[in-house]
GUBALO-207512 format. One record per atom (N, C-alpha, C): x, y, z. Coordinates in steps of 0.2 Angstrom, whole numbers, padded with zeros to 4 digits, always signed. Each point is the difference from the previous one (the first is absolute). Layout:
XYZ ...
***
This chain:
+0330+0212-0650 +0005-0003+0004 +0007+0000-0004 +0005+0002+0003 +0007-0001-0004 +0004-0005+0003 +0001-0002-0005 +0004-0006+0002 +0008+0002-0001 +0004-0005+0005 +0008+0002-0001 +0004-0006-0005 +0005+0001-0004 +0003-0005-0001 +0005-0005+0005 +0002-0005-0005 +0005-0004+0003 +0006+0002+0004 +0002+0003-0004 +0008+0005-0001 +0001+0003+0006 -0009+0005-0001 +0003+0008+0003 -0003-0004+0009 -0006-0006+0000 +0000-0003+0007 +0007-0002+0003 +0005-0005-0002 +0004-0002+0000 +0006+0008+0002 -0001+0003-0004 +0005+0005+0001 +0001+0005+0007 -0006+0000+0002 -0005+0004+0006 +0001-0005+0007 -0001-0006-0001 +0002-0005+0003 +0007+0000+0003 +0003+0001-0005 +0008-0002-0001 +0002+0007+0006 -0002+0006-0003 +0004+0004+0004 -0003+0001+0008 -0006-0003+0001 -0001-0001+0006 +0002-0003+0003 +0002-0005-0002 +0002-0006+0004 +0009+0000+0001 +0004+0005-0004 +0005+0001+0000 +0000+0007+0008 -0006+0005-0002 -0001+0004+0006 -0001-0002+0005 -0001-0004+0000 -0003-0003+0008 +0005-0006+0001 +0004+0000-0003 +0006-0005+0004 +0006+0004+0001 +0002+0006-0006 +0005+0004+0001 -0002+0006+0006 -0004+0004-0002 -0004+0002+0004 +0007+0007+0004 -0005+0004+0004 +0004+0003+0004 +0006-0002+0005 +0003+0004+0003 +0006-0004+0004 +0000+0004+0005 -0006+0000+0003 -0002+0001+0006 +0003-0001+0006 +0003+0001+0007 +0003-0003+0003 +0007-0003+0000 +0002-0001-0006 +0008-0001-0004 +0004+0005+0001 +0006+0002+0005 +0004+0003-0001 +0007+0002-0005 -0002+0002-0007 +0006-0004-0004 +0006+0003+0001 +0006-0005-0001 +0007+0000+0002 +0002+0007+0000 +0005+0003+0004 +0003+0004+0000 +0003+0000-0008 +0003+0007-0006 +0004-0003-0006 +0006+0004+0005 +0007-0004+0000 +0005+0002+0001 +0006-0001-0008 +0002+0008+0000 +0006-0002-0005 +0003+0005+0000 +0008-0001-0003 +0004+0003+0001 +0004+0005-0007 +0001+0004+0002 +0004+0007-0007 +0007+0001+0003 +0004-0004-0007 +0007+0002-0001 +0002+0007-0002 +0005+0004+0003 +0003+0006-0005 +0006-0001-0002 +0002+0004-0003 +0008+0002+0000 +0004+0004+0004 -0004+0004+0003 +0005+0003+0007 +0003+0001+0004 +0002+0004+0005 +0002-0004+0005 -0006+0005+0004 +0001-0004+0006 -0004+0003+0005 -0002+0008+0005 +0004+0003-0004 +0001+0007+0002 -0002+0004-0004 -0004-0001-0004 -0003+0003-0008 -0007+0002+0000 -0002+0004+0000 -0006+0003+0000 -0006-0005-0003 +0003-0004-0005 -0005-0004-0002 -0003-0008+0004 +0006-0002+0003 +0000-0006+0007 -0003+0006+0004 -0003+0003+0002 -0002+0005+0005 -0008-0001-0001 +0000+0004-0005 -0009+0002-0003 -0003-0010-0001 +0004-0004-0003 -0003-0007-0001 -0001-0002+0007 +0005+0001+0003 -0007-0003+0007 -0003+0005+0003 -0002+0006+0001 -0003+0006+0000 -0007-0004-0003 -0001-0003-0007 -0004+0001-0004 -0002-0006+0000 +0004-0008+0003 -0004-0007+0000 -0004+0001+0009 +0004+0004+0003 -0002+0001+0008 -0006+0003-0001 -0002+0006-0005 -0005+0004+0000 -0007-0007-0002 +0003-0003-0006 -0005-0006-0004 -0002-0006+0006 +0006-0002+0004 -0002-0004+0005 -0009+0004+0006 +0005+0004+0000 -0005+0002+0006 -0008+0004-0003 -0001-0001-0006 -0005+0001-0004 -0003-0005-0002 +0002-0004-0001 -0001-0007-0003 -0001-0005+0008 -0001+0004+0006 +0000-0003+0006 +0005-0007+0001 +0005+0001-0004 +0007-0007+0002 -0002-0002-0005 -0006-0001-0007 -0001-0005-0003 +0006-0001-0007 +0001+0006+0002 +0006+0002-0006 +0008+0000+0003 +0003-0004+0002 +0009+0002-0001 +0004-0002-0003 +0005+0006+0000 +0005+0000-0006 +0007+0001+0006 +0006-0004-0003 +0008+0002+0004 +0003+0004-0007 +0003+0005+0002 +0004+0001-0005 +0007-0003+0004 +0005+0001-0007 +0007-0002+0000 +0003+0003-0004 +0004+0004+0004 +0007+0005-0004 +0003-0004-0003 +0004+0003-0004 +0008-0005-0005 -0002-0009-0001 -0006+0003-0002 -0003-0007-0002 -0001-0007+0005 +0003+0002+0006 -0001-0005+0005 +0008-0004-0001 +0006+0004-0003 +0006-0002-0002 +0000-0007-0003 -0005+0001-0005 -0002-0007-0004 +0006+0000-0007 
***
């Protein structure tokens, strides 16, 4: 018969009981992440072109869970 110790009961314990209350997130929708990318452009630049090209492409990949706004001339910040 093997027996287990304190520690390692205790430790086997611990992370079960942390699994079963953290557990999967089944049925949770989690938040959309919305953020924003500044450039120094302006808006008739190939590069304000391709970045939303490329946050459009990420959104619709990401089924919405991902969007990004870009902003030329830094949002005249």
């Amino acid at each position: 018969m093997a027996f287990i110790s304190r520690r390692r009961f205790a430790l086997g314990a611990g992370a079960a009981a942390t699994t079963a209350l953290v557990g999967p997130r089944r049925g949770r929708a989690a938040a959309p992440i919305e953020m924003r990318q500044f450039h120094n452009q302006t808006e008739a630049t190939p590069l304000d072109k391709r970045l939303k090209e490329m946050w459009a492409a990420v959104e619709m990949e990401t089924g919405g869970k991902i969007r990004v706004k870009t902003y030329a001339r830094n949002d005249n910040i």
